[in-house]
Structures are given as structure tokens and as C-alpha cells.
N, C-alpha and C positions, 0 to 999 in steps of 0.2 A: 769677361766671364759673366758680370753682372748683367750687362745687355742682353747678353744670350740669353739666360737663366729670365731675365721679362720676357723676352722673345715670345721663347717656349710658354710661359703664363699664357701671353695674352694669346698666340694661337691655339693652345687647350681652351682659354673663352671660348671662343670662335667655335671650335669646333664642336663644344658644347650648346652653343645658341644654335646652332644649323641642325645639332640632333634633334633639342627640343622646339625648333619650329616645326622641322619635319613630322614628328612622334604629333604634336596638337594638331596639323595639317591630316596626318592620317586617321589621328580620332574623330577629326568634323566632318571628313568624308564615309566613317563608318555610321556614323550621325546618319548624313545625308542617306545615306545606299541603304538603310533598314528602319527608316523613320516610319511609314509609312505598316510597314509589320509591327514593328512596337508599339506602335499609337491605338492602332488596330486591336490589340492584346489588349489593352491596358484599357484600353473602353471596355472591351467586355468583361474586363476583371473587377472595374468600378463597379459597373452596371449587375454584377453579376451572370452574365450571360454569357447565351452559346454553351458549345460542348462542355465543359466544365461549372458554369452556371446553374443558377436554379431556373432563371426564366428566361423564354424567347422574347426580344425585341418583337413588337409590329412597326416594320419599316412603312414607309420613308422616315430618319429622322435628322435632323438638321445637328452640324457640328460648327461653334465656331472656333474660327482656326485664332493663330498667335496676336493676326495682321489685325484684327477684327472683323475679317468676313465672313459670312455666312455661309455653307456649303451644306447639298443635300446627299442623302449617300441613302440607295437604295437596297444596303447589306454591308454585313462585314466586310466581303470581295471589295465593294466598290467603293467602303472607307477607304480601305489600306492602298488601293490603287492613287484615288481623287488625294489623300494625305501625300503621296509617294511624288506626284506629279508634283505639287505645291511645293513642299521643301526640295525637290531639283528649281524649280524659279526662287525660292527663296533661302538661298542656305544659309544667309545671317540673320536672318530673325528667330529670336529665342521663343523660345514658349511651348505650353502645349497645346492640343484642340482640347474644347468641350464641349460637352454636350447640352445643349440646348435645351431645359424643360419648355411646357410637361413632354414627358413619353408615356410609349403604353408598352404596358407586357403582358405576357399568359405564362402563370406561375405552375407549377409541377400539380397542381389540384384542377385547374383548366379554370381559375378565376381570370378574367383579364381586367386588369388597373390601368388606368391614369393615373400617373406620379406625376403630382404638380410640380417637385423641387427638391433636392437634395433632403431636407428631412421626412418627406413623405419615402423618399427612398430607404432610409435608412430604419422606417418601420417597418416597409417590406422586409429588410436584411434582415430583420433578427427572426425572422421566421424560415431563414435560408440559411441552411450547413450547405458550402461544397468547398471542393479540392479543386483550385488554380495550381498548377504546375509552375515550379520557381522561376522558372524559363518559357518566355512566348513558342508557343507551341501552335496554337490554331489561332484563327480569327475566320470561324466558320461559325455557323446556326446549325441546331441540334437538326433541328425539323424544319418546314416550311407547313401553317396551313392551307388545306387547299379550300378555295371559298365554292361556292357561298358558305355560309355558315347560319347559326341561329343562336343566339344567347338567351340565357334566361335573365331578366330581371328581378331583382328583390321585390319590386310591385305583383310577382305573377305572372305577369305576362312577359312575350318572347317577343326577337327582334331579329328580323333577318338581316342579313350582313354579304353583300358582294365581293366587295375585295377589302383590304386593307386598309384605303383612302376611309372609307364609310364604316369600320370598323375605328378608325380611333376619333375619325369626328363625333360617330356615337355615344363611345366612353366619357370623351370631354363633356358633350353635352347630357347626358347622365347625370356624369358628379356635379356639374355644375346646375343642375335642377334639384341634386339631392347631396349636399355639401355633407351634411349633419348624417350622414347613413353610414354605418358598419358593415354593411353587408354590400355583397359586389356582386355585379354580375358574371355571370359563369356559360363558361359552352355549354352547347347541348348536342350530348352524345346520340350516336356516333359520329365521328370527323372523319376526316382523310387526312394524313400527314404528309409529308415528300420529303426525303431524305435527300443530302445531298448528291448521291449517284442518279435519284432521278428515280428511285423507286419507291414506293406508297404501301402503306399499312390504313387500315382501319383500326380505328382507336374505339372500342364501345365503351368506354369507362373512366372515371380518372384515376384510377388502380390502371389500368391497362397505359392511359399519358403518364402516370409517374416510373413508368417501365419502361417506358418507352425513354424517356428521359435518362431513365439508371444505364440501359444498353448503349447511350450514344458514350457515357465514359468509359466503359471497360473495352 
């Protein structure tokens, strides 16, 4: 009677360890199958950006991953993809990606920064209220600029701008001629926007960019 009575023990173990292997087996493959969206999320939530954010990224920007390499992602889209590809080659490495300083952004007033590093970011932030949803929900950009463009300088004068690459080489080389400056440079209105379906507004204002901003949450 005794034997049986361990019997039964030890196959209730058993049958306990094959639940909870299975149960941790399904969790690292829900891991693996929505890495790549969540990472995705959770950068723009840092970052504060995209639909729910205060400011657009200027892509290209470099993320490094767990492993220590370095990867380029030329959008939201093609983080959560390039993340998604990675963790299927790699489903035992822990970790998350980062983001790479400096970046650049254009903030809801149409300033565009160079943030050297997590504390430069984090004086941007206090100037930024928004509402992240408690659950990954996008990993999109509000807008796209379309170039060329033209900035103004705090010196006065204006700078024209082709694409995006010479847009944030600008920026760096900016701040870094004028370290010690409050003042940033800012678009000059009017711009063209592109929305994600592919359709364009004109922007004549930064009253009209911070509406523009407010419509992409509602």
C-alpha cells in the first residue's frame, strides 16, 4: 500500500515537471513569435515617439541588439521585422536592443535636436506629456517628412536639407560647433508631410505640425 501511495507521488512529480516544462516552453516561444513587435513598442515608448509620442524619429538609427551587434533600421517597420528575424536565429539570448546615441528628432513645435544620450533625452521629456497605451499597439511614425526641406538656424541663417542622411549630419555638426546654445534649430514652414497610407498635407505652421500631431492619436 505504501509503494503505491510513492508510486502515485512520484508520477504526480512527473507529471508536474512535463506541465511546467511545457507551460516555460510555451512562454519562450511566445517570447520568440512577438519579440520583434514589442521591442518595437517599447522603443518608441522610451524614445517617446511615433503615433502616441511627442516626437518623430529622423531615421536611419542604429539599435544594438543583446549579442552586441550593431543593426540599422530604416523605421519602425523595419525595426520590428530586422528584431523579429534576430530572436527566431537567436531564441536563447537574453536581453533587449538599444538604442544607439546620438539621435535626432522633430518635436511637436517643428524644433529638430540631436540628443547626445539618455540625459539629453530625458530634458527633452519633461517638455513632452503623451499617452502610451498599456499594451503595444503600434510601432508606426506619425508622419514622414518629405525633403527637401530648410531649417532655420539660431545664427539667422537657413540650411537646406535633401534627405534625412544630411539632415541629421547637420544637426550633429550644429551642436557640435555650438555646444553651449539654448536655442535649436527649427523648420521652415511650409513642409509636406506623408502619412502613413501615402497621403500628404501641407503643414504652414507649427500650430498646424502640432495638429497635425494631435489627429494622428485620436
Amino acid at each position: 500500500m505504501l509503494n503505491n501511495q510513492i508510486k502515485i507521488k512520484v508520477l504526480a512529480l512527473l507529471c508536474l515537471g512535463i506541465m511546467i516544462s511545457s507551460c516555460s516552453k510555451e512562454d519562450s516561444d511566445v517570447q520568440v513569435e512577438n519579440y520583434g513587435f514589442t521591442e518595437s513598442y517599447e522603443m518608441q515608448k522610451n524614445l517617446n515617439a511615433g503615433v502616441h509620442g511627442c516626437f518623430e524619429l529622423v531615421f536611419p538609427l542604429n539599435l544594438e541588439l543583446p549579442d552586441g551587434n550593431v543593426i540599422e533600421i530604416s523605421s519602425f517597420e523595419d525595426g520590428k521585422e530586422q528584431l523579429q528575424a534576430w530572436k527566431e536565429a537567436n531564441p536563447n539570448v537574453d536581453g533587449r536592443p538599444h538604442v544607439v546615441f546620438p539621435v535626432e528628432i522633430i518635436t511637436e513645435d517643428g524644433s529638430v535636436v540631436s540628443v547626445a544620450d539618455k540625459d539629453e533625452l530625458k530634458v527633452q521629456l519633461r517638455e513632452c506629456r503623451s499617452d502610451f497605451p498599456p499594451r503595444p499597439r503600434h510601432f508606426r511614425p506619425c508622419f514622414k517628412v518629405q525633403y527637401p526641406i530648410s531649417l532655420s538656424l539660431p545664427d539667422g541663417t537657413t540650411l537646406d536639407v535633401n534627405n534625412r542622411i544630411e539632415l541629421k549630419q547637420s544637426l550633429r555638426e550644429w551642436k557640435a560647433n555650438h555646444p553651449d546654445s539654448a536655442q535649436r534649430p527649427t523648420l521652415d514652414f511650409p513642409i509636406t508631410i506623408e502619412y502613413e497610407d501615402g497621403t500628404t498635407q501641407e503643414i504652414a505652421s507649427k500650430e498646424d505640425l502640432k495638429q497635425a500631431k494631435k489627429d494622428c492619436r485620436d
